[in-house]
MARLUM-489661 format. One line per field, with one value per residue (C-alpha): residue number from 1; x, y, z. Coordinates in steps of 0.2 Angstrom, whole numbers, plus 5000, padded with zeros to 4 digits. Layout:
n (NUM:...)
X (X:...)
Y (Y:...)
Z (Z:...)
//
This chain:
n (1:2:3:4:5:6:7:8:9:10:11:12:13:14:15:16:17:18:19:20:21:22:23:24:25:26:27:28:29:30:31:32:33:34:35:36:37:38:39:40:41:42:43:44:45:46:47:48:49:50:51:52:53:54:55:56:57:58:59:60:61:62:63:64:65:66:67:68:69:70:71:72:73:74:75:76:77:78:79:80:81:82:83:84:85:86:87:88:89:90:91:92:93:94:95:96:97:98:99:100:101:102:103:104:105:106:107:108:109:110:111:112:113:114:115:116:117:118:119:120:121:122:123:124:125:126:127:128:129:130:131:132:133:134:135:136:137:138:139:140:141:142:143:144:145:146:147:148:149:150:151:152:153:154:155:156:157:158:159:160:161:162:163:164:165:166:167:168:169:170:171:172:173:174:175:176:177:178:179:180:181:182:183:184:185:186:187:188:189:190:191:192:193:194:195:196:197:198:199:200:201:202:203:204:205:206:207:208:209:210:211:212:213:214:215:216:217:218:219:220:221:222:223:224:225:226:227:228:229:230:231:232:233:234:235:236:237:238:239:240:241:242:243:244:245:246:247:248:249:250:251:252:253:254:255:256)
X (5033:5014:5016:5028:5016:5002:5013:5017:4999:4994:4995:4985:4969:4971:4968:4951:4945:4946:4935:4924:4922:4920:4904:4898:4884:4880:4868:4868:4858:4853:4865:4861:4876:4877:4883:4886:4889:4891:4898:4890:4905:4907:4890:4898:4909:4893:4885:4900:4901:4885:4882:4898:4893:4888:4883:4865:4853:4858:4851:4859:4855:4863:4861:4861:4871:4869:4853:4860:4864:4848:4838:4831:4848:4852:4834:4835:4855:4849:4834:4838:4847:4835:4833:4839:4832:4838:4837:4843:4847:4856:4873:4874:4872:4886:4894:4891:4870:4871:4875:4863:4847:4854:4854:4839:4830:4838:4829:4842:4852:4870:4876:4889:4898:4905:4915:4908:4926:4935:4937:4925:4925:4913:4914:4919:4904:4903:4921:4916:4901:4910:4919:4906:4906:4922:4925:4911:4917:4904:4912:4924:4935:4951:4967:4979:4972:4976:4980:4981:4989:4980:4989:5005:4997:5004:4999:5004:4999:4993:4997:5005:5003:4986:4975:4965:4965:4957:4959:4957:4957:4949:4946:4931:4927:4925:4916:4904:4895:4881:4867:4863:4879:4870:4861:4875:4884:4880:4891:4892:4889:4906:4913:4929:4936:4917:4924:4938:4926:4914:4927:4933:4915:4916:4935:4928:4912:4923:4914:4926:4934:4942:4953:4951:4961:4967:4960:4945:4946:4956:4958:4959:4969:4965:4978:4972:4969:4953:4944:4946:4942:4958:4970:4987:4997:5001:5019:5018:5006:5017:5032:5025:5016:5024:5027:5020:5019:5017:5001:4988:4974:4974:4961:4971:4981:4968:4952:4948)
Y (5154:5155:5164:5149:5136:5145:5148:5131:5125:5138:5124:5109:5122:5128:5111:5111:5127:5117:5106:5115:5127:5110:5102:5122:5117:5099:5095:5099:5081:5083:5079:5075:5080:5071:5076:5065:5075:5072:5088:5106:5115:5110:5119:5133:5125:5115:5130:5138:5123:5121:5141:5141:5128:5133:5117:5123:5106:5101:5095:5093:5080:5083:5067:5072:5056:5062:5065:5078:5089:5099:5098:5116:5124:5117:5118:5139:5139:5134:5140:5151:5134:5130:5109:5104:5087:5085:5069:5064:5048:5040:5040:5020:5022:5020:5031:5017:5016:5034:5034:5022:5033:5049:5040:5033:5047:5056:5060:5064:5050:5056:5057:5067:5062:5078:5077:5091:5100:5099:5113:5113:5123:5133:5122:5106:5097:5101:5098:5080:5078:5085:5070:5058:5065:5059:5044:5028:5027:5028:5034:5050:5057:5065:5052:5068:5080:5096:5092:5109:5105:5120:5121:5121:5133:5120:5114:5097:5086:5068:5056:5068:5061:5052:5064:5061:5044:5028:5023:5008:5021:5040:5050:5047:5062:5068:5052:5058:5044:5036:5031:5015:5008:5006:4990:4982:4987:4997:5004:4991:4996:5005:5020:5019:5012:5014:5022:5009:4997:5002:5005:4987:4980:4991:4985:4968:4970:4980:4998:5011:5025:5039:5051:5069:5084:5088:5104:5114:5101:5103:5089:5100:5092:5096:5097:5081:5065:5063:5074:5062:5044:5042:5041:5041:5054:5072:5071:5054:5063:5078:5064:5055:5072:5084:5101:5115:5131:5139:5149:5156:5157:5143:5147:5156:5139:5125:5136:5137)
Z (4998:4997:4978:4974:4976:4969:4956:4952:4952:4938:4926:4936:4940:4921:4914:4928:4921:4904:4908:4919:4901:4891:4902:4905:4895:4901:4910:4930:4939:4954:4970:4987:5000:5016:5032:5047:5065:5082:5089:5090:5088:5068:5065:5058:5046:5040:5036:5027:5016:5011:5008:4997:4984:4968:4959:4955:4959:4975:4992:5009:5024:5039:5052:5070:5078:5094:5105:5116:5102:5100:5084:5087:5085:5071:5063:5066:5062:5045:5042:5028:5019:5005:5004:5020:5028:5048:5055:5074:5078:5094:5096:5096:5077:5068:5054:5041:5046:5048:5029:5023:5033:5023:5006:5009:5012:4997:4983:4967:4959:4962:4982:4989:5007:5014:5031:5046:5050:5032:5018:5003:4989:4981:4963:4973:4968:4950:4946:4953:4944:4930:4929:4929:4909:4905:4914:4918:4936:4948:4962:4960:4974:4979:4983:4981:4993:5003:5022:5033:5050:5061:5077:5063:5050:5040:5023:5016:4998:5004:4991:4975:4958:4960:4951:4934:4936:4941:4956:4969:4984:4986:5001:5014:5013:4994:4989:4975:4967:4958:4968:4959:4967:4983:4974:4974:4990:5007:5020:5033:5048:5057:5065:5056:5041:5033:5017:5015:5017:5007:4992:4994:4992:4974:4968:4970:4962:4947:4951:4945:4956:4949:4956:4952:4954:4973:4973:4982:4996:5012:5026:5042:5056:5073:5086:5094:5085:5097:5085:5070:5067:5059:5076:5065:5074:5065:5069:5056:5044:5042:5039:5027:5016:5007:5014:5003:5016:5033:5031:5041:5024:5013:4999:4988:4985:4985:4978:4961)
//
């Protein structure tokens, strides 16, 4: 089953290799990656996706939204990351003002949003910024994604046939965009539906979105809805994605 999907997907990640061999040669601005956390046990997976990424001018901001968890772990967990800022800030912060700190203390014009407990690929944040060469959107994302169910070792597709395209909706979590659109609009100040809300302030201002390819990007699902901000059920996720494959190692399929 696994070599049937990866089979049929030979294609789609052909046409990224494309274009990933068309912008080799363009150039690579800087990009600041964001993450927000408020448990210790994702501290790994942090690490793992920041270590993986290849895109060559980067820097990462982790924001601490918890005072309990304790800066020195963190700080000697990545001590061998180059260009890492660690902020703490209380837990009464919310996700939206966590954002806003961590762009504020950025210092490259493009911004990545990465989520603490999903799947990143190594060239997730090139194949984005790629597309910033290609398109005059100002926010690219992923509204055709990857959803891995772990207590099912299932792997779904969120939303097919929305890739390459502009788009009124991406994905939280795999906002890339422009840092000059934060002139014009902010993330208000919420701990869930931030992102919706920050992509409505942009579809009525006329900023562009556009959606890329689904790959190199996996939505982990926990067991329990209380790990995510998003409290739809999974029996209601698995209903309304596509079923691609039981699978205990899902790289093979979503990495390019």
């Amino acid at each position: 089953m696994i070599k049937i999907v990866t089979d049929n997907f030979l294609y789609e990640k052909e046409k990224v290799l494309a274009l990933r061999y068309m912008y080799d040669s363009a150039k690579k601005p800087g990009i600041t990656i964001i993450t927000v956390t408020n448990k210790q046990k994702y501290i790994k997976n942090i690490m793992d996706n920041f270590r993986r990424c290849l895109y060559p001018k980067k820097e990462f901001i982790i924001i601490l939204n918890d005072t309990k968890l304790q800066t020195s772990l963190y700080k000697n967990y990545f001590s061998k990351t180059k260009n890492l800022k660690l902020f703490k800030v209380d837990s009464s912060y919310s996700l939206g003002e966590c954002l806003n700190l961590a762009i504020s203390k950025s210092n490259y014009n493009y911004i990545a949003k990465m989520d603490d407990d999903d799947y990143y690929g190594s060239h997730y944040i090139l194949d984005s910024m790629n597309a910033f060469n290609y398109t005059d959107a100002s926010i690219i994302g992923k509204a055709t994604h990857f959803i891995y169910f772990e207590d099912r070792t299932l792997l779904n597709l969120w939303c097919q046939g929305n890739e390459n395209t502009y788009a009124t909706s991406v994905a939280g979590a795999t906002f890339v965009m422009k840092k000059s659109i934060f002139n014009k609009v902010k993330f208000n100040s919420l701990n869930n539906g931030e992102d919706i809300d920050l992509l409505s302030q942009c579809n009525n201002l006329g900023i562009k979105i556009y959606s890329c390819s689904k790959f190199n990007y996996v939505y982990n699902r926990h067991a329990s809805p209380d790990n995510h901000s998003w409290k739809i059920s999974n029996d209601l996720l698995v209903k309304r994605s596509i079923k691609l494959c039981i699978t205990k190692s899902y790289k093979r399929i979503v990495h390019i």
